[in-house]
C-alpha positions in Angstrom: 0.0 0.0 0.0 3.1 2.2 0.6 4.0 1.8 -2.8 0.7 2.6 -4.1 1.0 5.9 -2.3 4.3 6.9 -3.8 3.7 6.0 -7.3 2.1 9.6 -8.1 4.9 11.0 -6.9 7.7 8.5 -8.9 5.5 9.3 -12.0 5.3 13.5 -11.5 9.0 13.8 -10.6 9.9 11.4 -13.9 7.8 14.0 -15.7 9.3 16.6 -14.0 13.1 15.7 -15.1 12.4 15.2 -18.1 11.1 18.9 -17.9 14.1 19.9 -16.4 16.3 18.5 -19.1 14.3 20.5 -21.8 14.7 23.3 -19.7 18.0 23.4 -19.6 18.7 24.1 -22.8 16.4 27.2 -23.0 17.6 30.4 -24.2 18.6 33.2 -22.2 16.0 35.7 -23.0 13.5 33.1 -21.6 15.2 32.6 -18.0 12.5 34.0 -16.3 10.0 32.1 -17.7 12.3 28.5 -16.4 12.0 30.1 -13.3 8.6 30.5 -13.0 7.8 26.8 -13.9 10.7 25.4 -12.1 9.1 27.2 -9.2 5.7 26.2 -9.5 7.2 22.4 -10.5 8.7 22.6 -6.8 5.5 24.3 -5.0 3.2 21.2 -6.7 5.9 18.5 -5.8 5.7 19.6 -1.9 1.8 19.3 -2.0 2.2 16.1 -3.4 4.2 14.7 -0.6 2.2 16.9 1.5 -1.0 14.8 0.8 0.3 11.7 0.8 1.5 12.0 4.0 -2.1 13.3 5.4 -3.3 10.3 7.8 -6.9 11.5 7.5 -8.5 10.1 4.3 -11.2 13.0 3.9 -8.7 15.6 4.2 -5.9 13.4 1.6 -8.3 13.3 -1.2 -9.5 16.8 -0.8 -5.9 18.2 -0.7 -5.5 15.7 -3.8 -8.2 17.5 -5.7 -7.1 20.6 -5.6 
């Protein structure tokens, strides 16, 4: 069941290197833009974790939702 917990998370942050690596070959006039979504790439990833780490099942799958 552990497993079956983490596997959200194993799939987003494979999604999320492979993000990465296009990012880092972006341009320079669009650094602020790589910013921005590596930002928001680490602000989701922490409510990810967040959520599965919520013992109450209610309040997991309405952090989950949103």
């Amino acid at each position: 069941m552990n497993e079956d917990k983490l596997k959200i998370i194993l799939l987003f942050k494979k999604f999320f290197l492979e993000i990465y690596e296009i990012l880092l070959n972006c341009d320079r006039k669009h650094l602020e833009l790589k910013r921005i979504v590596l930002q928001e790439y680490d602000i989701y990833l922490k409510d990810l974790y967040l959520a599965n780490d919520m013992q109450d099942e209610v309040d997991r799958k309405r952090k989950k939702k949103s």
